[in-house]
N, C-alpha and C positions, 0 to 999 in steps of 0.2 A: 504494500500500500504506500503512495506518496504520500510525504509529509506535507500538507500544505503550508508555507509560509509564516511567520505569526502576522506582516503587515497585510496581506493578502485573506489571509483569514477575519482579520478584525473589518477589512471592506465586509465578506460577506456575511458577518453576524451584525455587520450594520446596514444591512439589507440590500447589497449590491448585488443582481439577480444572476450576472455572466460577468465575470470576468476577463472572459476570451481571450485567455492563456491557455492552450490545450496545446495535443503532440502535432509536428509539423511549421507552428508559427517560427514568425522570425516577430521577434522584440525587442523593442529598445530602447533599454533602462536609464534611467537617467536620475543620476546621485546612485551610483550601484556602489558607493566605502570601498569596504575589502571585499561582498562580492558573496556573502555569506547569505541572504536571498536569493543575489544574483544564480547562486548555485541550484536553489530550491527550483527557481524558474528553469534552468536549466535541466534539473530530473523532468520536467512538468513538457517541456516542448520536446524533447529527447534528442536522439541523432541526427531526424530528418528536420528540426528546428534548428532554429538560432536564435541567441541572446546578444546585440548589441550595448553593451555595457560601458558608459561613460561615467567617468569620475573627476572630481576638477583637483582634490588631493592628491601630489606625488605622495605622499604617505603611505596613504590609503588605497592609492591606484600601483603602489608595487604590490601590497596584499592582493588586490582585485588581478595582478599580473601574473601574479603565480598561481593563484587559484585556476586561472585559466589554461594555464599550459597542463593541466590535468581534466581537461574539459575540454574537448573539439569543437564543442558546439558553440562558445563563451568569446568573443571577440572584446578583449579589453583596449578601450579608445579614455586615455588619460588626454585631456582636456576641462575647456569649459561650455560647460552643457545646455549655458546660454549662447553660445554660438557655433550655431551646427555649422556654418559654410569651412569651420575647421576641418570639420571631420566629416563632411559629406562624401566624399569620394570612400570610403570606410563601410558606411549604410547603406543598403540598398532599401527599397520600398520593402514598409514592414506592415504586420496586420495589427500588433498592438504597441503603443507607449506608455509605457508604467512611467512616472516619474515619482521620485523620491528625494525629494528635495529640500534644502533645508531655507 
């Protein structure tokens, strides 16, 4: 059984009906830290998905780097998430945007 999320979960015990994170999607997280949801989404969309994962902390976005190199699915884009024209050539057209942001 997948774990689902605890931010992801609190959407839907606060009555959020779809979340439209399932297997296959490409996402594109946004404030993903070190990557530890980011990973949850990642069991959630599986192989044939992807998680485009931005973070604007080098700190946090080496965590989010290495989590990812044991994750094929997981594209970590250290940036700033308020200016995609950085990192567009990175994303391609996705089905959902989670943003997590502070």
């Amino acid at each position: 059984m997948l774990e689902i999320p605890p931010k992801i979960a609190a959407a839907i015990l606060g009555g959020i009906s779809n979340i439209f994170i399932k297997p296959g999607c490409k996402v594109l997280y946004l404030g993903a830290a070190s990557g530890t949801t980011v990973s949850h989404v990642s069991d959630i969309v599986g192989p044939e998905g992807a998680v485009y994962a931005v973070e604007f902390s080098h700190r946090s976005g080496r965590d989010l780097v290495n989590m990812a190199k044991r994750r094929n699915n997981v594209v970590p884009i250290v940036d700033d998430a308020r200016h995609p024209l950085h990192y567009r050539m990175l994303v391609p057209m996705v089905d959902v945007l989670f943003a997590d942001v502070a």
